[in-house]
Each structure stands twice: as structure tokens, then as C-alpha cells.
N, C-alpha and C positions, 0 to 999 in steps of 0.2 A: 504494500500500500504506500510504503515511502517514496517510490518511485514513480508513482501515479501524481504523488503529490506536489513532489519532486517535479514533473515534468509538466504540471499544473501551474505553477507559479512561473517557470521558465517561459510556455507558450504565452499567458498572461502578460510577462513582459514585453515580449516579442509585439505583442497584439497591441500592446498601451505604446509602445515607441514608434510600430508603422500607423498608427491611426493619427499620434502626436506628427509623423512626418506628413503622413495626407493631408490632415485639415490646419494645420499650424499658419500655409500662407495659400490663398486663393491661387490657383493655376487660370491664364487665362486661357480662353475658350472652352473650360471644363467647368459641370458642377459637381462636386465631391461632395461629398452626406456619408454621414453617419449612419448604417443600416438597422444597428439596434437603437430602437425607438427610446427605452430606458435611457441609456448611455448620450442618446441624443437631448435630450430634456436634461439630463445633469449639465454636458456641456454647456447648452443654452443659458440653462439657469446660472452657472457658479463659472465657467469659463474651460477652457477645455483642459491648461495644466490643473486647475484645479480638480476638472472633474476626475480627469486620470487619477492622479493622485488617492480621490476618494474610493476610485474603483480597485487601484490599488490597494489600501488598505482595506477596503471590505474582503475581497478576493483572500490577504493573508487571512483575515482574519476566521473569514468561515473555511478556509484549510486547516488554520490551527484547530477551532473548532472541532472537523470530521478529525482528528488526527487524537483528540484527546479525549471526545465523549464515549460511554460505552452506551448512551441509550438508543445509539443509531447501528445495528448492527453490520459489523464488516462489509456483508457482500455487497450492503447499500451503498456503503461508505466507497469500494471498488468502483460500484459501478457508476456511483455520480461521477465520482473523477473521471473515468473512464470518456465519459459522454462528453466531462465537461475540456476535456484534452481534445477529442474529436473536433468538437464544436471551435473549442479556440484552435486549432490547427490549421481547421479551413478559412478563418477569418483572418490568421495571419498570413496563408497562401495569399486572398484575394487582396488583402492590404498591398502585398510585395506586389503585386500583377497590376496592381493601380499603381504604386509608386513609377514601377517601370514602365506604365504606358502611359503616366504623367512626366515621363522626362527627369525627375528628378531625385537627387542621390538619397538612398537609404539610410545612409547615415546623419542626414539631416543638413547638409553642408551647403548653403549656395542658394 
């Protein structure tokens, strides 16, 4: 399971650093949006490093969470992770596939 978790937090990142590269400066003759509607409505409302940031900490915190409770049992506990690695996986693929059909470096440069 620490692997799952492990690798939860990592996509996580990956996810909060190519969304901060997308939407951080307007590209012209593109619109770039936010897909989850959640995540979109924090932005909105609190700013986008900050909302990273809160998604951020929610994110550790419901790992630590599944990581320490025993009232959720394991195979749940696998299997969220599981979904939720999936899930962020593809979001960071499509993040990257925008960056790179936006012209602009991943590492946030320029």
C-alpha cells in the first residue's frame, strides 16, 4: 500500500506542476481550462498557486489519512489509491500533450 501511496503523491505532483505550467500564462490563440470542475472553482475563487497549494495539502492529507486509519479497510484503502493513480496518470499525460501542443516548456521557463 506504501507504494500506491507513494506513487499517489508523486502523480499528484506531476498533475499540480503541469496544470500550474498550462494555466499560469494565457497562450495566444488557445483556451486552456481547467477540466475538473472542483479544482476549477478553487482556482477561480482563491487563485490558482493558491489553489494548488490547497489541493496539495488536502491530497497529503487524506493519504496520510488512508495510510493510518484502520476503520477503512485495506483492500478499500488499495483500491482508492489505485483509481486514484489511474485517474491522476491520465491527467498528467493530457496536461504534458497540452503543454507540448501549446509550444511551451514543461518546466515552466519562458
Amino acid at each position: 500500500m506504501y507504494l500506491l501511496a507513494i506513487a499517489t503523491l508523486a502523480l499528484s505532483a506531476a498533475d499540480h506542476w503541469t496544470t500550474y505550467v498550462c494555466l499560469r500564462n494565457p497562450v495566444s490563440g488557445w483556451l486552456v481550462t481547467e477540466a475538473n470542475p472542483i479544482s476549477q472553482w478553487l482556482f477561480q475563487t482563491v487563485g490558482l498557486i493558491p489553489g494548488l497549494l490547497v489541493d496539495s495539502a488536502v491530497t497529503v492529507a487524506a493519504v496520510a489519512f488512508l495510510l493510518t486509519t484502520r476503520r477503512v479497510p485495506k483492500f478499500v484503502k488499495k483500491g482508492f489509491l489505485a483509481l486514484v493513480v489511474v485517474a491522476t496518470g491520465y491527467a498528467v499525460i493530457n496536461n504534458y500533450r497540452a503543454i507540448e501542443a501549446l509550444g511551451i516548456s514543461p518546466l515552466g521557463l519562458g
